[in-house]
C-alpha positions, 0 to 999 in steps of 0.5 A: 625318412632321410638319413638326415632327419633319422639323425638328427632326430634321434640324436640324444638316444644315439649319444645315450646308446653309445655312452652305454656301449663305451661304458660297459666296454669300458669295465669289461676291458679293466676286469681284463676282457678284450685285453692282449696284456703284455707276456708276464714272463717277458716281464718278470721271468724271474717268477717262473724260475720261483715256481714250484710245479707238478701236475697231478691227475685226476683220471686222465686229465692233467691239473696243474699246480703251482706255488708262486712265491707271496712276494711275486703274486702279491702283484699279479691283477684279479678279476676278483679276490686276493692272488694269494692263497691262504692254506686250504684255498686256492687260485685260479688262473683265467683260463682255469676260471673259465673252465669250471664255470662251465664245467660245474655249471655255475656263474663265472662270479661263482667260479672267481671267487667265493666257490667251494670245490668239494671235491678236488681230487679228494679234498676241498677248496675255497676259490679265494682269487682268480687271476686276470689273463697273462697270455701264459701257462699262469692261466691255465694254474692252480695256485696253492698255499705250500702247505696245501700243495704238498698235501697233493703228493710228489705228482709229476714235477715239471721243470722250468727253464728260461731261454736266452729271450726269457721265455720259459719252458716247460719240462716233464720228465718221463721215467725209463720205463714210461710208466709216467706218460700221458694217457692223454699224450698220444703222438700224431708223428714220431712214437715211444720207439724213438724214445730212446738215446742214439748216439754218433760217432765221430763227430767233427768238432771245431775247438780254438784254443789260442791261435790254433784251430783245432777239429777234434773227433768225439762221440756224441750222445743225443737224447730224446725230446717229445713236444707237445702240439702247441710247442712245436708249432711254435718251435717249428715257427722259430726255426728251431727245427722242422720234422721229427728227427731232426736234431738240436746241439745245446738245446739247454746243454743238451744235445736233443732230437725230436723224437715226436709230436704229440696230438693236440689235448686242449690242456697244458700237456700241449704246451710241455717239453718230454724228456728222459729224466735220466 
């Protein structure tokens, strides 16, 4: 049979077949599947510098909770469910949703909304809400009632801070006798004896001070920075520096060093900043 006569004679079940085709790409595509959506901190930055966040651990593995003001995630898209948690419920991020679905073994509709976590380090949930994708570290969130996130404890609080392009970036701060590191956080460069302040002497710094250009010198004190896999990678893309060892002025108002790279985990500590908290 020609390719003529095969179309022309199966003509209405090819227009049939691609009608459905369109329309289940269509609703895939609005529940937030296939879409590359604009970076909600491009957009809105001012609702990270509004979070609250920490992670806390069960076992090894690092959960991330957040408490994202009612006014800001009243606005945010779901896949299913309200993006506002009430107390003693939570939301999820997408990429969050996901990972319980197969990790419970259950239906991703389960898992969007409607799904009693039993036994989230110690206590239970109902999933209320489940973001769609943000192509930020707001899919990979536990989003929380205040209430309900301070029952978790302090955890290890991470800290936001904006650049000057409006990306944030993610801090976690580690004690001074790192008892607070990772289990999870192993360095593929660099390694916890770097982990410590150096300082260089007689530094030359250029000041102008009226018509007068002056170079001064003074002491200068860099401090440790540790990146997580996904971060360096994209810092080393944006030139902000090479190899560990390398050093940064006024990274944030601080003079930092990288003092190592950690190996990829597949969770949010690849995306996180490791500094001294003192």
């Amino acid at each position: 049979m020609s390719e003529k006569k095969f179309l022309g004679g199966n003509k209405e079940a090819i227009l049939v077949t691609l009608i459905v085709i369109a329309a289940a790409t269509t609703a895939l595509y609005t529940q937030g599947y296939f879409r590359w959506e604009k970076l909600i901190y491009t957009d809105n930055p001012v609702v990270f510098r509004e979070m609250k966040l920490k992670i806390v651990f069960d076992g090894d593995d690092p959960e991330l909770m957040a408490v994202i003001p009612e006014k800001k995630l009243s606005g945010y898209q779901t896949m299913m469910g309200d993006p506002v948690p009430g107390v003693g419920s939570i939301v999820l991020g997408y990429d969050e949703s996901r990972d319980m679905a197969l990790e419970k073994n259950i239906t991703i509709s389960e898992a969007l909304w409607g799904y009693t976590i039993d036994d989230f380090l110690g206590r239970s949930l109902t999933v209320t809400g489940s973001l769609k994708k943000t192509n930020s570290l707001i899919d990979m969130m536990h989003i929380l009632h205040e209430d309900t996130f301070n029952q978790f404890g302090p955890g290890e609080r991470i800290d936001v801070k904006l650049t000057e392009e409006k990306m944030p970036k993610f801090f976690y701060l580690i004690q001074s006798d790192n008892s607070n590191w990772p289990e999870k956080a192993k360095f593929a460069s660099g390694s916890f004896e770097n982990f410590t302040s150096v300082k260089e002497d007689w530094v030359v710094v250029d000041f102008t001070i009226g018509q007068f250009n002056l170079k001064v010198s003074e002491n200068k004190t860099y401090i440790p920075m540790v990146l997580g896999s996904s971060e360096a990678e994209m810092m080393i893309e944006e030139g902000k520096f090479t190899s560990v060892g390398d050093r940064m002025a006024n990274f944030f108002g601080e003079d930092v060093y990288v003092a190592g790279i950690l190996e990829p985990t597949g969770t949010v500590l690849d995306m996180l900043h490791y500094i001294p908290a003192e």
